[in-house]
C-alpha positions in Angstrom: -28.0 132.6 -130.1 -29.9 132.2 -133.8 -32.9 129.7 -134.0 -34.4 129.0 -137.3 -37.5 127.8 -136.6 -40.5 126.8 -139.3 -44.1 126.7 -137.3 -45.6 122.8 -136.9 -41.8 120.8 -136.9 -39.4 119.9 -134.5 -37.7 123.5 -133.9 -41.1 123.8 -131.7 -39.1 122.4 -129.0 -36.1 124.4 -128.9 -38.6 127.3 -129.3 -40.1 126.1 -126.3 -37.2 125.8 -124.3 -35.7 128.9 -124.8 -39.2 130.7 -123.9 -38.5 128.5 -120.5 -35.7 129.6 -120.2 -35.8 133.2 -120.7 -32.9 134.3 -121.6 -32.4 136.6 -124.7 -32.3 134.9 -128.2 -32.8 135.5 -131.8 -35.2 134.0 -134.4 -35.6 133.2 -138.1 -38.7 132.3 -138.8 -38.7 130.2 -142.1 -41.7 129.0 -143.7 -41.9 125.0 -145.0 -39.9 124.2 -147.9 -37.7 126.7 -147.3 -35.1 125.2 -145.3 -34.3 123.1 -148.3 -32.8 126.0 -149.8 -29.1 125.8 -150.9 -28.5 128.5 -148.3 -30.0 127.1 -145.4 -28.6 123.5 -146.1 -25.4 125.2 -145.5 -26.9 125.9 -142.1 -28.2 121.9 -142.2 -26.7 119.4 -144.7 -30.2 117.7 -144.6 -32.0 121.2 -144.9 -34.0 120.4 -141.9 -34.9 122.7 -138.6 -34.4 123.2 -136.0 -30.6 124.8 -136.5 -29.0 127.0 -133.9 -26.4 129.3 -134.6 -23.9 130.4 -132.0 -20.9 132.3 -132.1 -19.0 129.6 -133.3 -21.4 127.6 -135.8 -24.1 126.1 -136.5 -26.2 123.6 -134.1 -28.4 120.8 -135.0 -31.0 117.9 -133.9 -33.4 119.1 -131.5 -32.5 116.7 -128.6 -29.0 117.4 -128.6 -29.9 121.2 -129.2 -32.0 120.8 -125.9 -29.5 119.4 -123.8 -26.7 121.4 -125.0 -29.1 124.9 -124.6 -30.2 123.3 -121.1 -26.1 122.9 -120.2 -25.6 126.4 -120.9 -28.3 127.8 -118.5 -27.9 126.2 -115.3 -30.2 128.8 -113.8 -33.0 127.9 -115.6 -33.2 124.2 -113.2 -34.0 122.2 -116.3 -31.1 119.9 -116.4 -29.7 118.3 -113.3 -25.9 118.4 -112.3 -23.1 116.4 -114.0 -22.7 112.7 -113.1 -26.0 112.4 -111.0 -28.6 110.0 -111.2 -31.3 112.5 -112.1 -29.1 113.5 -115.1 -29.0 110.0 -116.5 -32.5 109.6 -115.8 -32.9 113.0 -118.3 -30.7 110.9 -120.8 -32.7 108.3 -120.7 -36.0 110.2 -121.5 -35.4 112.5 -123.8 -33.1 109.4 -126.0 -36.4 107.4 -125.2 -38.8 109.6 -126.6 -36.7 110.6 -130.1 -36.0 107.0 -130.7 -38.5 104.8 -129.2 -41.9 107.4 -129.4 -41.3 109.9 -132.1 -40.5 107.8 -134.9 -44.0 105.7 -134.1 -46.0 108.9 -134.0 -44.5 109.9 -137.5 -45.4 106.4 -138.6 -49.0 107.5 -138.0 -49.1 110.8 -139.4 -47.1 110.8 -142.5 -47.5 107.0 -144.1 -49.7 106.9 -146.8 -49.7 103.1 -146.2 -52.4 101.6 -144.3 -50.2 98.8 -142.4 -47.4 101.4 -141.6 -49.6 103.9 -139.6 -51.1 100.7 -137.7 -47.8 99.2 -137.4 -46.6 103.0 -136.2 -49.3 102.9 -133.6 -48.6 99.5 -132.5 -45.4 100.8 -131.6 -46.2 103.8 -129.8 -48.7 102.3 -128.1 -46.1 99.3 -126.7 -43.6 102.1 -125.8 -45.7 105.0 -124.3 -46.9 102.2 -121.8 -43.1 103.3 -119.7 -44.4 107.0 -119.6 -47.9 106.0 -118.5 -46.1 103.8 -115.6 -43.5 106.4 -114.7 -46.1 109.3 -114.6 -48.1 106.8 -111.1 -48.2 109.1 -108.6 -45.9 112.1 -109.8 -46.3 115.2 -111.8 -43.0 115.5 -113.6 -40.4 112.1 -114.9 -37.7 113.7 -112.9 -37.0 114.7 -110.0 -40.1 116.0 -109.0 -40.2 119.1 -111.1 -40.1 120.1 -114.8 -36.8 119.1 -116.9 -35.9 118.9 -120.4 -36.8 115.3 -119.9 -40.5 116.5 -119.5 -40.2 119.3 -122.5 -39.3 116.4 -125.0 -41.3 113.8 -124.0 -44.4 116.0 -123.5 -43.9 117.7 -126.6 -43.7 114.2 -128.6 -46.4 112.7 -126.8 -48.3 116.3 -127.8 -47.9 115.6 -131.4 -48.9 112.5 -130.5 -52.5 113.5 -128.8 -53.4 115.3 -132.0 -54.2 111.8 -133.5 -55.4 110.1 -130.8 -52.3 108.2 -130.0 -53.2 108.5 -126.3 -56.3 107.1 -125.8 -56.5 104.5 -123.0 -53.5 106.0 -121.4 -55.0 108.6 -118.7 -51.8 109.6 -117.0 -50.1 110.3 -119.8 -52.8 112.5 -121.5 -53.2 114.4 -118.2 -49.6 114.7 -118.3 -49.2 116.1 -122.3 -52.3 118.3 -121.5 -50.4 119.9 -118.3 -47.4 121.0 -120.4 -49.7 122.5 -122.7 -50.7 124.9 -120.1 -47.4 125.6 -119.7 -47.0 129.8 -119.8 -43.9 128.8 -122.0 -45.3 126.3 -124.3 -48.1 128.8 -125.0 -45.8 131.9 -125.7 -43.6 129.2 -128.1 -46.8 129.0 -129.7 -47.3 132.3 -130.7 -44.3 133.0 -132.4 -44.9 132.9 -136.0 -48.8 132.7 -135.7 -50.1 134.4 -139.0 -52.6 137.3 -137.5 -56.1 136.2 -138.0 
C-alpha cells in the first residue's frame, strides 16, 4: 500500500492511522501544489491527497480511506466487527465529524470573509457541543478504547484547537490534547518534517 501524502492536509490522518497500525507501507511525500499536477490528478480527478494506491488502484477521501484501511487490519482493534452496534456508532462519528465539524473549522481558517469564519464558528461551536457531551465520563467515543472514530474526530477537532475553536469546551480539548500524545500521532508527525 502507496500513500501520497503532502504535510498540513488531510492525508495526516491516513498517515496517522497507518503509524497505528503498524503494518508495512509506502510513502510519497508530495509538497503543496503538487498534487494538481496532470500526473497526480490521474491518481485524484480533483488533484487532492490523501490517495492510496493498492494493488488494484487508486483510493481516495480520507474517511472512506480510514475505514476501508481499518477493515483490512482487524488486528490492529480500531474498527469494531461487522453489524454491531459499536460499528455503527464508528459510522456515525467519523460521517459526523467530515460533515458536520470539518467543513465549520475550514470555514474559520480559509474564508477571507469576515461573516463566513463567524458563521464557520457558529457552526462548529453548535455541533462540537455532541463531542463535548459524549466525551462525560469516558476516555474514548467508542467502546471504551481508541477507534478510528476517535482518530477522525480527534484529528478534526486538532485542526480545530489551532484556532481556538475549543475554547469553553473542556472535555473536548482534554480529549484533542490526549490524541496528540498519542506515540502514533507523534511519529505521523515526523514524516516529512524538513530537518531544522
Amino acid at each position: 500500500m502507496r500513500l501520497y501524502h503532502v504535510r498540513g492536509s488531510r492525508s495526516g490522518r491516513v498517515l496517522w492511522l497507518l503509524e497505528e497500525i503498524g503494518a508495512p507501507y509506502d510513502i510519497t511525500l508530495m509538497q503543496r501544489g503538487e498534487q494538481r499536477s496532470d500526473e497526480h490528478r490521474r491518481r485524484h480527478p480533483l488533484g487532492r491527497v490523501p490517495v492510496v494506491e493498492d494493488g488494484e488502484g487508486f483510493l481516495w477521501e480520507s474517511a472512506a480511506l480510514c475505514l476501508h484501511i481499518a477493515d483490512l487490519h482487524p488486528e490492529a482493534g480500531l474498527i469494531p466487527p461487522v453489524g454491531t452496534h459499536d460499528r455503527a456508532l464508528v459510522y456515525q462519528w467519523v460521517l459526523y465529524a467530515m460533515s458536520e465539524l470539518e467543513p465549520a473549522v475550514v470555514d474559520t481558517l480559509r474564508s477571507d470573509e469576515e461573516r463566513a469564519v463567524e458563521r464557520g464558528r457558529e457552526r462548529f461551536t453548535a455541533n462540537v457541543v455532541a463531542v463535548e457531551q459524549e466525551l462525560d465520563g469516558k476516555e474514548f467515543l467508542v467502546g471504551g478504547r481508541f477507534t478510528v472514530a476517535d482518530l477522525v474526530v480527534g484529528g478534526v477537532l486538532a485542526f480545530g484547537a489551532r484556532s481556538g475553536l475549543l475554547e469553553g469546551f473542556p472535555r473536548a480539548a482534554a480529549y484533542a490534547e490526549r490524541l496528540r500524545e498519542r506515540d502514533a500521532w507523534k511519529r505521523a508527525g515526523e514524516i516529512g518534517k524538513p530537518a531544522e
